[in-house]
N, C-alpha and C positions, 0 to 999 in steps of 0.2 A: 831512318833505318829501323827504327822502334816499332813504327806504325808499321812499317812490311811485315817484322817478324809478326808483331801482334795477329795481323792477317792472317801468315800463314802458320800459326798456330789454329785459329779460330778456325779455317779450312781443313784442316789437317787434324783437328782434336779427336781422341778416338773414346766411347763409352766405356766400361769395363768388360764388354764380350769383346769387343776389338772391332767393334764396325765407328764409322763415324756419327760424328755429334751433330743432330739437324739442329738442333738450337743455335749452335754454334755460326755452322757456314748461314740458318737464315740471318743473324745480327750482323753477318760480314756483307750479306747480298744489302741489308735494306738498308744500315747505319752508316755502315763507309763506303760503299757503292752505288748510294740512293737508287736500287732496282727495288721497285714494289712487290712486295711478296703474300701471298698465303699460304695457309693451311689445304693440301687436297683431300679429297674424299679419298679413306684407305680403301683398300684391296677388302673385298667379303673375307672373312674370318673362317667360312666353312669352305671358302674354296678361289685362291688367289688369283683366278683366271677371268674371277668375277669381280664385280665393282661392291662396293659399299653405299651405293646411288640404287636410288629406287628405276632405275634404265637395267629390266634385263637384257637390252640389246649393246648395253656400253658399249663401244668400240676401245675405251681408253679406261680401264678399268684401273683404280685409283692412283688418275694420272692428269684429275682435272678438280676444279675449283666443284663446290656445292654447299655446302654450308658452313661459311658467311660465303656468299657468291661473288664473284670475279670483280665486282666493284669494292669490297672492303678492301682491296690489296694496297698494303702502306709500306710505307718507311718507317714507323716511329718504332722506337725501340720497345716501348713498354708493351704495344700491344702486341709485338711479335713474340718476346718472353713470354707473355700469358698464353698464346694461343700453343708454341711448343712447350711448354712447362705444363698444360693439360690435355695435349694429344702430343706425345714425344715422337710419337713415329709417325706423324701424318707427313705425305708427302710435301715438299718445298714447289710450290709455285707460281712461278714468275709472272708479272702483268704484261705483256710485252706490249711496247708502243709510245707514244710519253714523254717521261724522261728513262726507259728503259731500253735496252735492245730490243730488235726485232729477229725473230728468225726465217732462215732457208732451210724445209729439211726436204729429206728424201731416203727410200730405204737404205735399209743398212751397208749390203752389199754391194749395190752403186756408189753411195758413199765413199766409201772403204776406195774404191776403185779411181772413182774420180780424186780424192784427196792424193795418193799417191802421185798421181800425174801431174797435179797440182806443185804436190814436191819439189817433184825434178823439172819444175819452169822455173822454180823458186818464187813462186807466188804467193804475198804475207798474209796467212789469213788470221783471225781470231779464235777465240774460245770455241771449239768443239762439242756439242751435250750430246752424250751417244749412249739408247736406250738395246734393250736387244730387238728392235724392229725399225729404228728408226734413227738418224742421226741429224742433230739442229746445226748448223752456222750460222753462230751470231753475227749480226749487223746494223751498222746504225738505223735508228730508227725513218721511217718514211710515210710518205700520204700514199690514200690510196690512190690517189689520179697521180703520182709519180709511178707509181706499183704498175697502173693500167698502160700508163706511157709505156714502162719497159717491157711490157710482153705485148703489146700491139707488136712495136717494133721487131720481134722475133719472128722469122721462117715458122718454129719451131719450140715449143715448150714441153717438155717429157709429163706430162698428166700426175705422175707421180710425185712431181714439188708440190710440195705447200707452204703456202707461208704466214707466217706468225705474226700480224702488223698490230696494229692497233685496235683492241678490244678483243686480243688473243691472250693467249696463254702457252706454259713450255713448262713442262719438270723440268726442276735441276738438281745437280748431285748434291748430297749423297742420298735421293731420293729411292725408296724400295714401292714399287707399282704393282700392280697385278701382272703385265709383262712383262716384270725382273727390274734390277736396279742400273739404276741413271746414273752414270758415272761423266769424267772427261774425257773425250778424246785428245781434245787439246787441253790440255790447263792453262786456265788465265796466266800469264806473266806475270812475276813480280818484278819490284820495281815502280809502279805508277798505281796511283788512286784509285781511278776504275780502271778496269782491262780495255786495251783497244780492242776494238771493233771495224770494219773492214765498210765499206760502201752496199748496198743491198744490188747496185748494177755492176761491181765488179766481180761478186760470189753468183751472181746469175750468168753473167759471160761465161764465165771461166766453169762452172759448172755443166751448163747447157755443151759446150763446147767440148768438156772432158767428155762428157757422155757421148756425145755423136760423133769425137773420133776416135773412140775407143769402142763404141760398139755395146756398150754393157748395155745390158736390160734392165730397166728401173722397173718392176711391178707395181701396180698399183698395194698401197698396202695400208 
């Protein structure tokens, strides 16, 4: 019971303006949840729309790894401290693949659409990262010839999934980007060590499936 609350303290801590504490939730992603984590490239400073990457064309403006690049992404404690104790607000993110989740995203508003539906099957899913353009479901991690197996086998894949496997990357909350800040949709459970995480062919069924009998329009985004 110690180590929960501890958790969600560390999740949950908040600065003195009242937002929360990335030092915090990254010791909780890397030390007791062993997710590899870094530091992102922030948001340009003269204009948040922009990246902090020498890429004026970002598409994910500081919402991605750059300097130390997506390979430095650890567990250990000390380096995580150093790296948020000398850029407090850089964004938190995730190495995904590994020993870490992988994600399923897709726009926000399909998202939104498919989850509900989701709901009322009563379908268990996982941890929710939901950006203002974009929403991730986590899942256990996978290869990519398992990846390629499961959308061979589809009719059907809406263009607008992506996914986040191995030698990817994902913000997590309480991450602030140049597109706005990374919150939960779902919040991990307490209760257990690391958060479940769901199958990556169960959230592609069930995804693909909410979309095409529901009719929503996933954009490309």
């Amino acid at each position: 019971m110690r180590e929960i609350l501890g958790r969600r303290r560390r999740l949950l801590s908040r600065r003195n303006d009242g937002r929360p504490e990335l030092i915090s939730a990254a010791l909780t992603f890397a030390t007791e949840w062993q997710w590899p984590v870094l530091p992102g490239v922030a948001p340009d400073p003269q204009g948040r729309a922009r990246c902090g990457c020498p890429d004026p064309e970002c598409t994910v403006p500081g919402a991605h790894p750059f300097d130390p690049g997506l390979l430095a992404a650890t567990t250990d404690a000390r380096m995580v401290r150093w790296w948020w104790t000398n850029r407090p607000s850089a964004p938190i993110v995730l190495a995904t693949g590994g020993r870490a989740p992988c994600a399923v995203s897709l726009p926000a508003p399909a998202a939104s659409h498919a989850l509900a539906l989701l709901d009322r099957r009563g379908m268990r899913l996982g941890p929710v990262v939901a950006s203002p353009t974009r929403w991730a479901l986590l899942v256990k991690p996978y290869s990519m010839e398992q990846l390629g197996e499961l959308l061979y086998a589809k009719d059907f894949v809406p263009g607008s999934l992506r996914f986040h496997g191995e030698g990817g990357y994902l913000a997590l909350p309480p991450s602030e980007t140049g597109q706005g800040g990374v919150r939960w949709e779902r919040a991990p459970l307490p209760g257990s060590a690391v958060p479940w995480v769901p199958d990556v062919e169960a959230v592609v069924d069930a995804v693909v499936d909410a979309l095409t009998r529901t009719g929503v329009s996933a954009p490309e985004l």
